[in-house]
C-alpha positions in Angstrom: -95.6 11.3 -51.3 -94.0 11.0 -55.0 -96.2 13.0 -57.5 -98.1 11.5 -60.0 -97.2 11.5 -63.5 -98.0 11.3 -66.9 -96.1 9.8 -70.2 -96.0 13.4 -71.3 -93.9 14.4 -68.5 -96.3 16.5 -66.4 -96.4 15.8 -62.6 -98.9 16.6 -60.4 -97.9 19.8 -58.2 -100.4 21.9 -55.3 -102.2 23.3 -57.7 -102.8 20.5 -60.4 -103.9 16.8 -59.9 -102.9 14.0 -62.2 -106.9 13.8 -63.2 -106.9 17.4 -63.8 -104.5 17.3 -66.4 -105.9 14.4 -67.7 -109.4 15.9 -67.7 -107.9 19.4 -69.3 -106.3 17.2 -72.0 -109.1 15.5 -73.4 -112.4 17.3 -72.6 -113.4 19.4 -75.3 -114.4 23.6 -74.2 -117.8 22.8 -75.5 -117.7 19.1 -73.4 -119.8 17.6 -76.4 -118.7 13.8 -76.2 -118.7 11.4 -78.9 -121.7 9.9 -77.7 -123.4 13.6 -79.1 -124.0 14.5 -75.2 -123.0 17.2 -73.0 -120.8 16.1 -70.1 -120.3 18.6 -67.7 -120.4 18.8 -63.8 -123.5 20.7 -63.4 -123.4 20.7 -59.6 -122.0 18.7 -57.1 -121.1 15.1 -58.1 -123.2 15.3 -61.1 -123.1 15.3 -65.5 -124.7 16.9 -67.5 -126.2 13.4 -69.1 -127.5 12.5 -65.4 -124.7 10.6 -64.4 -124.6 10.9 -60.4 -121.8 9.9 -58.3 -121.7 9.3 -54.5 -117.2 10.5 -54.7 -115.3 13.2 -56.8 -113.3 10.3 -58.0 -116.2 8.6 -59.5 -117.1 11.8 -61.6 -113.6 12.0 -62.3 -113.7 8.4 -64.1 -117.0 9.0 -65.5 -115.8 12.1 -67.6 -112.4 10.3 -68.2 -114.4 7.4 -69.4 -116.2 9.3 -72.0 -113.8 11.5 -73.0 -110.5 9.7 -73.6 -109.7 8.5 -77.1 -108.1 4.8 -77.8 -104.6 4.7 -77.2 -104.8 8.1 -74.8 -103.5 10.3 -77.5 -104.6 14.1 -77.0 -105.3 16.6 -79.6 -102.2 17.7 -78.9 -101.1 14.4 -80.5 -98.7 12.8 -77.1 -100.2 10.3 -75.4 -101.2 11.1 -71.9 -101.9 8.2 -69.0 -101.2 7.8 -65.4 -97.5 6.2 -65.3 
């Protein structure tokens, strides 16, 4: 299985998924989005805002959703997105 990657070179290894970077990137310590909510995973497969999902994946999206900027650019200004 090839690892997945992102523009900024990282590569998904044992230890770190592609959507952990991703999440790590662009979620904030204090996770306060720009909608002026928390969102955090409070317990299993669920936000701080509500949000509920029935998968990890859909969590995943959810915070990736809210969290990542237009045109994928991190604080650390280099884009980062799945290549």
């Amino acid at each position: 299985m090839d690892a997945e990657r992102c523009t900024c070179g990282f590569a998904s290894n044992q230890e770190m998924r592609l959507t952990d970077h991703l999440l790590e990137i662009f979620v904030p310590e204090d996770a306060a989005a720009p909608d002026g909510r928390r969102h955090d995973e409070t317990e299993h497969l669920a936000c701080a805002c509500g949000f509920t999902a029935t998968a990890g994946h859909e969590l995943d999206q959810h915070l990736l959703g809210i969290f990542t900027p237009a045109g994928n650019i991190g604080p650390d200004g280099r884009e980062h997105t799945a290549l």
